[in-house]
N, C-alpha and C positions, 0 to 999 in steps of 0.2 A: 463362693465360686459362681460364675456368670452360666446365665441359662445359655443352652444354645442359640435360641434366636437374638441374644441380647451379642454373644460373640460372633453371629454371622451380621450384625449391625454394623460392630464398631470393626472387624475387617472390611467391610464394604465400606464405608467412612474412611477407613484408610487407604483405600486403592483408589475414590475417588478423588482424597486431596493429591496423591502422589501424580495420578494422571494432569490433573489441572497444572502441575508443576513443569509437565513435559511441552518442549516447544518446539515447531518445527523446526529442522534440520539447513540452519545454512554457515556459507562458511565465512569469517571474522566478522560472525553478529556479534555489536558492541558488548551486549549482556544479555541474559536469557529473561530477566525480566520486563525486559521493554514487549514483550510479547502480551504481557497485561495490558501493558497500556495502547497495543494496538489491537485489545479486544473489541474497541467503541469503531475502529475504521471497517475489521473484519465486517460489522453488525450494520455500520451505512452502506458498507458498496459490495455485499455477497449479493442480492439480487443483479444487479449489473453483469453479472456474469451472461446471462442472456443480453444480450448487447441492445436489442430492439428496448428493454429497458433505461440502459441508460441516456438512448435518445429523446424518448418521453420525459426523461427527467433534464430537459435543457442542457444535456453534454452533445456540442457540436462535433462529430467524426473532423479530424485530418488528414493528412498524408502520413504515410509511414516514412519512418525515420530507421534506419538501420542502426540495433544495440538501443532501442527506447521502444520500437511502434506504432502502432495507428495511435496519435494523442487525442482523446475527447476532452474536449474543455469544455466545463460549464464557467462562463464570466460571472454570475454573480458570486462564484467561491473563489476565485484569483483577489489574493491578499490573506485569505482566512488562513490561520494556523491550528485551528479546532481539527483534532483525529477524526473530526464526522464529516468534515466538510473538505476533503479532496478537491482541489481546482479541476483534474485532471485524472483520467482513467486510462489505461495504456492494453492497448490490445496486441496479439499475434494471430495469424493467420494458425486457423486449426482446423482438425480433418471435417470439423459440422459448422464450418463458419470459423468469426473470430472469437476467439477467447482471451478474456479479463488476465493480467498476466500483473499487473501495480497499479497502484494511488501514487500521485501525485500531487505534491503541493508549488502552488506559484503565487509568487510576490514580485508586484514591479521594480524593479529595481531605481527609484528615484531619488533626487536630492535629499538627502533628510533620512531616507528607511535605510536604517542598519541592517545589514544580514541574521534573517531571523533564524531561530533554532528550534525544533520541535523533536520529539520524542529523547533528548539529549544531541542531537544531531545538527550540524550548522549548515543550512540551505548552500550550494553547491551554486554556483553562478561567480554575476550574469553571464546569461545567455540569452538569445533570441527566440524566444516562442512567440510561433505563430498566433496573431491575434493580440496578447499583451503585449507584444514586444520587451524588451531586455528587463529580465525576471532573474532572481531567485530562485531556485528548484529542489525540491528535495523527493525522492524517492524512494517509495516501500516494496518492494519485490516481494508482495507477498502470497499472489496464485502463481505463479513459480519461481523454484529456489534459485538462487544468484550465486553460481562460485564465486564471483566477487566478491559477493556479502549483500548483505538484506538492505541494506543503505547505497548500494555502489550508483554511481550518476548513470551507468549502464548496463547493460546485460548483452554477454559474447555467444549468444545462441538466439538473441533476437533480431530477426530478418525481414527482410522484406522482397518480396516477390520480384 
């Protein structure tokens, strides 16, 4: 029979895998484990959440876009499909400034480049973004939840002043 500190181990072992399994909440996410694999974007763009950061890190502010928002683009990430390297950060207007609301990825849409796919998802385009012009785009809603879904090309409560 297991000492008790040996059965208060392996129950904390088990509440800890169980929790790791649970994924935030949105609605026709493709599958719950693509949430793994957007642990490495959580982990590049959670400081951006303070915005004055993502400025310093070469994402240029734009215009807000009603159902998308203010888009920061850093160009030297436009083309990358690397989880860590978002073209683009998407903010909303919130009650202490803007707040981080998705990553975004952008690929130009040129002769030759196939519409690329990441996390299982096929980039959405083209379209016109400002600066690369007619891109590719894929979107992660992932500092807030999308009743569209965690992938949808917009978001129906994202506004602009």
């Amino acid at each position: 029979m297991a000492s008790r500190p040996l059965k208060a181990l392996l129950a904390l072992a088990a509440a800890a895998a169980l929790s790791l399994t649970a994924a935030p909440a949105h609605a026709a996410d493709p599958n719950p484990f693509v949430w793994t694999e957007l642990a490495d974007t959580y982990g590049a763009t959670g400081t951006y959440g303070y915005e004055p950061y993502a400025v310093d890190d070469s994402f240029a502010p734009g215009a807000c876009v009603p159902g998308i928002g203010y888009r920061y683009v850093n160009e030297e990430n436009v083309g990358e499909t690397d989880p860590d390297k978002p073209a683009a950060l998407l903010y909303e207007n919130g009650r202490n400034g803007l707040r981080l609301v998705a990553a975004e990825w952008i690929v130009k849409a040129e002769s030759g480049v196939t519409r690329p796919t990441l996390f299982g998802q096929t980039f959405q385009g083209p379209e016109n973004v400002p600066g690369p012009g007619s891109s590719y785009t894929l979107r992660a809603w992932l500092y807030k939840p999308n009743p569209d879904g965690l992938f949808s090309p917009t978001h129906p409560d994202v506004t602009c002043p």
